[in-house]
TORPA-871511 format. One line per 10 residues: number of its first residue (from 0); their letters; for each residue z, y, x of C-alpha. Coordinates in steps of 0.1 Angstrom, whole numbers. Example, Ala and Ser with C-alpha at 12.3 -4.5 7.8 and 13.67 -1.06 7.14 Angstrom:
2
0 = as = 78:-45:123  71:-11:137
! end
This chain:
457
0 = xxxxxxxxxx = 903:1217:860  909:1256:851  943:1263:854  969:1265:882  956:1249:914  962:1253:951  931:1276:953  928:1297:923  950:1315:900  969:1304:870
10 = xxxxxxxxxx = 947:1309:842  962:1326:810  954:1324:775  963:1352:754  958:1350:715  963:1380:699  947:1395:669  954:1431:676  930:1443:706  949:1472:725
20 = xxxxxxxxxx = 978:1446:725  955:1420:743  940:1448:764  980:1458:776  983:1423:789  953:1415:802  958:1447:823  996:1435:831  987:1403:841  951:1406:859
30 = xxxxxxxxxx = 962:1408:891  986:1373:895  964:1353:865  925:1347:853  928:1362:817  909:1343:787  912:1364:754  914:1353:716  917:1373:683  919:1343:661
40 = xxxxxxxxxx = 924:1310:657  892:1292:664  880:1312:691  918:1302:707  911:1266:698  875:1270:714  888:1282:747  914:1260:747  887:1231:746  867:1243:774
50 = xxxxxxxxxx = 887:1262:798  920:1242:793  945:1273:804  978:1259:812  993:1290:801  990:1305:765  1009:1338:749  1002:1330:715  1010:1358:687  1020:1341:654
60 = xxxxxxxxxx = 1003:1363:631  972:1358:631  940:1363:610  943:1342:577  979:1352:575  986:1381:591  1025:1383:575  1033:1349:588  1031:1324:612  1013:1297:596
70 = xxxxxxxxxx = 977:1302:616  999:1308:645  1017:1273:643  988:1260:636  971:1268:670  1005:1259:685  1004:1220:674  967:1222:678  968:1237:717  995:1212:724
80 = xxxxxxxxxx = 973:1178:712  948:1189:732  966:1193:766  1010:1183:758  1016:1199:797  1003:1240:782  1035:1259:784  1029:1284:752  1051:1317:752  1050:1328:719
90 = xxxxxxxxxx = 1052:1367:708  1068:1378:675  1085:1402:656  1127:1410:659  1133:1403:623  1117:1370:626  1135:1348:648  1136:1316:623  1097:1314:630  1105:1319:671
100 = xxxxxxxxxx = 1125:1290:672  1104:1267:650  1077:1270:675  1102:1261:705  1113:1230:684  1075:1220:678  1068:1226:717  1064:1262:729  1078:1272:763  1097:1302:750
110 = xxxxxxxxxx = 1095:1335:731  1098:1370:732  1102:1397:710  1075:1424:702  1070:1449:716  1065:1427:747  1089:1442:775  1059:1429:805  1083:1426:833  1104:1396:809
120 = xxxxxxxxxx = 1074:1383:799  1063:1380:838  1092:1361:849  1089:1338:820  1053:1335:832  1063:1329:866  1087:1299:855  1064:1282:828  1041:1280:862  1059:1265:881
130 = xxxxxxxxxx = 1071:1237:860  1031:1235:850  1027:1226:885  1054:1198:883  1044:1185:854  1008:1183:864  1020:1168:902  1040:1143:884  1006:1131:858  986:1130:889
140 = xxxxxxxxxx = 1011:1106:911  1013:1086:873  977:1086:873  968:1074:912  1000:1051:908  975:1033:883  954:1021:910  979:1020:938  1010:998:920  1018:962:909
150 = xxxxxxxxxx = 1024:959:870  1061:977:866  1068:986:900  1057:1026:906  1057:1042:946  1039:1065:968  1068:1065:994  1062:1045:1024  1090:1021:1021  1073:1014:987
160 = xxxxxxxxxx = 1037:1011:997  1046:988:1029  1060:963:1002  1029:967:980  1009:954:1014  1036:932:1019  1036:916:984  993:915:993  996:894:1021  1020:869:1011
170 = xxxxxxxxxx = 1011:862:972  980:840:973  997:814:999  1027:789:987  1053:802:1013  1088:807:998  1103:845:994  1130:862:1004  1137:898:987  1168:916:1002
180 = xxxxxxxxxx = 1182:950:987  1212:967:970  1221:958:934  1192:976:911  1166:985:933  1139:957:913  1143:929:933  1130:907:904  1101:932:897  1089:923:932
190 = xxxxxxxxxx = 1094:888:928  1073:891:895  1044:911:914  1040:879:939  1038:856:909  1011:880:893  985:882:921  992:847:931  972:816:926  1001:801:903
200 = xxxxxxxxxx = 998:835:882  987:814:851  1019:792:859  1054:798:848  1079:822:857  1113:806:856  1143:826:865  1178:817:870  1209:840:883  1230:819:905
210 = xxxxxxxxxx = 1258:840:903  1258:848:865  1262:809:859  1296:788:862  1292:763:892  1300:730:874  1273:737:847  1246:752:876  1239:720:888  1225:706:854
220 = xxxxxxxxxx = 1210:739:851  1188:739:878  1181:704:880  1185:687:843  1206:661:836  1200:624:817  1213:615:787  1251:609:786  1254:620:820  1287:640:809
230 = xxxxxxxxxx = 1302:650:779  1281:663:756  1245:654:773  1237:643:744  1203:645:753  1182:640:785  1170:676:797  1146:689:825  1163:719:848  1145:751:858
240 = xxxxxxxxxx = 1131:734:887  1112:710:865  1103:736:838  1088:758:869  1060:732:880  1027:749:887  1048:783:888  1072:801:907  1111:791:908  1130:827:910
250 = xxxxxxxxxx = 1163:824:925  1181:854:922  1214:858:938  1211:831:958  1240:842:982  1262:830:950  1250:795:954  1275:772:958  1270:746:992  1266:717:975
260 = xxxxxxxxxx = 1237:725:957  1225:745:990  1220:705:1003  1199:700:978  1177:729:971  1171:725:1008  1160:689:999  1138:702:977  1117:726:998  1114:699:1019
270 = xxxxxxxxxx = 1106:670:1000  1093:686:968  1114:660:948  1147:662:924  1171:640:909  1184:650:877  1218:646:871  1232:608:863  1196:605:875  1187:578:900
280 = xxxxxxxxxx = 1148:586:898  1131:608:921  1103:632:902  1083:651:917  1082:690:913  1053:722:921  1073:754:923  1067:778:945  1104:792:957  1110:828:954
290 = xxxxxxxxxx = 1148:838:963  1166:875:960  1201:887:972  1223:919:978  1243:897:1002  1238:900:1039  1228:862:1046  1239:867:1083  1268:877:1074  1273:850:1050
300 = xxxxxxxxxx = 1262:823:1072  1288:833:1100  1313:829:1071  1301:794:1065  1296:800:1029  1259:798:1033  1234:773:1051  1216:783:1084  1187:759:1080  1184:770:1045
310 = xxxxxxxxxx = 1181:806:1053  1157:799:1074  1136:778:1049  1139:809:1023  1126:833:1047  1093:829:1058  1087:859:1046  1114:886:1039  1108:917:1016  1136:943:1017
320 = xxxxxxxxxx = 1133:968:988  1147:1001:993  1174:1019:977  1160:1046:954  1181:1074:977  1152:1066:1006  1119:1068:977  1118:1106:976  1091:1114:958  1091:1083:941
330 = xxxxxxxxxx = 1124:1091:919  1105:1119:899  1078:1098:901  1095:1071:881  1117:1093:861  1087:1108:847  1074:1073:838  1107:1067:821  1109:1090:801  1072:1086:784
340 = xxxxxxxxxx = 1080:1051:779  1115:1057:762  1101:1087:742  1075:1065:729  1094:1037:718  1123:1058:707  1098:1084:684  1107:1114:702  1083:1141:709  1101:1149:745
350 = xxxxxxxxxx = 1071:1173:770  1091:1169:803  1123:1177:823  1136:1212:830  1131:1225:866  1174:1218:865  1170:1189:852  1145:1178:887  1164:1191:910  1196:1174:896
360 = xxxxxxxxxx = 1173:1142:898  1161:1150:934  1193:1155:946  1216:1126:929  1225:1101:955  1215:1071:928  1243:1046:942  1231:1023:909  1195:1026:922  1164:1019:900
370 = xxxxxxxxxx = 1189:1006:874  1211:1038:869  1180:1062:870  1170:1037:837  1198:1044:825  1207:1079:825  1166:1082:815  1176:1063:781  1203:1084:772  1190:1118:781
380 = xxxxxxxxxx = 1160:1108:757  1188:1095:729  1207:1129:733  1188:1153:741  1178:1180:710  1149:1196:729  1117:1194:739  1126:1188:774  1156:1168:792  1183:1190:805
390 = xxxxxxxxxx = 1213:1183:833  1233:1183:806  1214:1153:789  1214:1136:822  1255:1133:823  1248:1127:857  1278:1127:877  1285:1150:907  1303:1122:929  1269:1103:933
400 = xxxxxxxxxx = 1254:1138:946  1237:1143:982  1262:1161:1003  1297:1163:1011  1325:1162:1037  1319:1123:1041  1291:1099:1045  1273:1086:1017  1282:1049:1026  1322:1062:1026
410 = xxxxxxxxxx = 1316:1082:991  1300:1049:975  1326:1025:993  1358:1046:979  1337:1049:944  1333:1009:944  1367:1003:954  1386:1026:929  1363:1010:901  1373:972:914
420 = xxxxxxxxxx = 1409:981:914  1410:998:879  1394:969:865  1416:944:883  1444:961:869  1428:963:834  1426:926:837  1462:920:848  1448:905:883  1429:879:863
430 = xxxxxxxxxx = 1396:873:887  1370:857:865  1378:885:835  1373:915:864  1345:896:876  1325:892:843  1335:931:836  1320:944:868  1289:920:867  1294:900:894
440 = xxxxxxxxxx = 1306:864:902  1338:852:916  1330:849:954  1316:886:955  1346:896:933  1367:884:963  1348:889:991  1349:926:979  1384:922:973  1392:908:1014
450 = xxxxxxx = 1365:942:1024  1391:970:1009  1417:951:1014  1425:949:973  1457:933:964  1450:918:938  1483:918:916
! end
């Protein structure tokens, strides 16, 4: 591809109808770019075709309306469906700044005024370049991610592509699943992966938060209940566990289950049988168990609030997802995915990210992982005016940021437990009300609330 590379020079299209004005900047520019040369709007459109330059300085008047801009717009729009990553300086008159910034809102890099002062123009040469090569880094890791990914779940890190091997392995056999990792690192996307490339993948995928569910109606939940069984069964009703035969069963947040119904999802793995509730049949069930958690499970079972010989049943085999903070490359990688996904759905003709905007990404500490890169992604694309996101779209905070006089795990940990006590005091102490505001369930409310010492009046 013609253009900037590791081994040859930026290549530079300059589209000009006036010839001693081409010959100025081919001789200005010779020496750091290859220099292609247009006088009017099909040859431009020609060249464009078959050398694709990633840089163009495009002069607006051009032959079939030398006055005004409309060839020049024209070959703007037209340069830009033909490659969206060609950053286009365009050249024009003082007096005609309303046409300037009409071709920055349709996609050109930037502008200058004639006459060109070279030195500004060199610069602004320098940093379309550079962003060039990001963009096109960014459409090749897209690209190979293609071939090297499972479905939703984007990587080229390490961490990343030992689970992709990981997820390999383990898929085609029966074996229950344990994914560990922070809150909103895609857990559930891995657990999805396993069910794709499994033999079950034609199965159903049945998935149920343990801790987003109240523990006297879980039970029924996950195992049905008979008719009349309590008030208001009015109806007999098959539980996930049922509805997940010939499929997978994902448990998420299993460290929120209550011990009780540990017993008997341990029964289950073992016997592959349930009892609904105000049941006295046993049925027999064909889910494949597939379990995820933020909780340290050790931790948990020293605490006795979770079951040794069903932590051992869960883990067979144990997948721990990174935090996005240890992807590197990966968080560009998926910001960039992002951010053509929400353009597209959202209608908005977005070309990229700012060379600010990458190194705010690069350097955010991302304490709400995958989930908060999704996030500020979303709104950047919903506020933004330009043709490429800016730090200021991001509204990314500066106490998440790499760096610092303390650790990252004290900056996140006083974060976490200033949020938990504003909110408890929101909610006038009231646990389940804080609890449902924050996202999480009762026994991680107060097991957060016994780590930083909260009181919690």
């Amino acid at each position: 591809m013609t253009g900037t590379t590791a081994q040859t020079r930026p290549t530079v299209l300059i589209v000009d109808d006036d010839a001693e004005i081409r010959e100025q900047l081919k001789w200005a520019l010779a020496s750091e770019y290859s220099v292609l040369e247009a006088e009017d709007r099909p040859t431009a459109l020609s060249l464009a075709r078959q050398e694709r330059p990633g840089l163009v300085t495009l002069d607006l008047g051009l032959p079939g309306d030398v006055d005004g801009a409309t060839e020049g717009l024209a070959v703007l729009e037209e340069i830009l469906a033909l490659n969206r990553l060609t950053k286009i300086v365009v050249m024009t008159g003082n007096s005609d700044r309303t046409n300037a910034v009409k071709a920055v809102q349709l996609g050109a890099y930037d502008y200058v005024h004639k006459p060109v002062q070279l030195d500004v123009l060199k610069v602004i040469l320098q940093r379309a370049t550079y962003l060039l090569e990001l963009d096109r880094e960014n459409q090749a890791l897209q690209q190979e991610q293609k071939h090297e990914g499972f479905g939703d779940m984007l990587g080229v890190s390490p961490p990343m592509q030992r689970i992709f091997t990981i997820v390999r392995r383990a898929a085609p056999s029966d074996v229950p699943v344990l994914i560990t990792g922070e809150s909103g690192t895609g857990k559930g996307m891995v657990a999805r992966a396993i069910h794709r490339y499994s033999s079950r993948q034609a199965g159903p995928f049945v998935a149920i938060n343990c801790g987003a569910i109240p523990e006297n109606l879980l039970e029924s939940e996950l195992f049905g209940h008979e008719k009349g069984s309590f008030t208001g069964a009015h109806m007999q009703r098959k539980g996930r566990i049922e509805s997940a035969y010939g499929g997978v069963l994902f448990l998420d947040e299993i460290g929120e289950l209550p011990l009780a119904l540990q017993v008997k999802l341990l029964h289950v793995l073992q016997e592959q049988r349930i009892v609904r509730v105000g049941g006295r049949e046993e049925i027999a069930v064909n889910a494949r168990i597939i379990a995820a958690t933020n909780r340290d499970l050790s931790q948990a079972i020293q605490s006795g609030v979770f079951r040794e010989d069903l932590f051992y049943r869960l883990q067979v085999v144990t997948i721990v997802v990174p935090p996005l903070r240890e992807r590197g490359e990966d968080i560009v990688l998926l910001a960039n995915k992002m951010l053509v996904q929400y353009g597209n759905e959202l209608k908005k003709k977005i070309t990229g990210f700012t060379p600010q905007a990458i190194k705010m990404i690069e350097s955010h500490d991302w304490p709400g992982n995958v989930r908060e890169l999704e996030n500020r992604i979303k709104r950047a694309v919903v506020m933004t005016e330009g043709l490429r996101i800016t730090p200021e779209d991001l509204e990314i905070s500066t106490a998440g940021t790499k760096g610092g006089g303390q650790s990252l795990r004290d900056a996140r940990e006083s974060i976490e437990k200033e949020f938990i006590q504003r909110t408890l005091t929101k909610h006038r102490g009231n646990i389940s009300k804080a609890a449902a505001e924050l996202g999480i369930s009762r026994p991680t409310l107060h097991g957060l609330l016994t780590k930083y010492s909260i009181d919690r009046s």
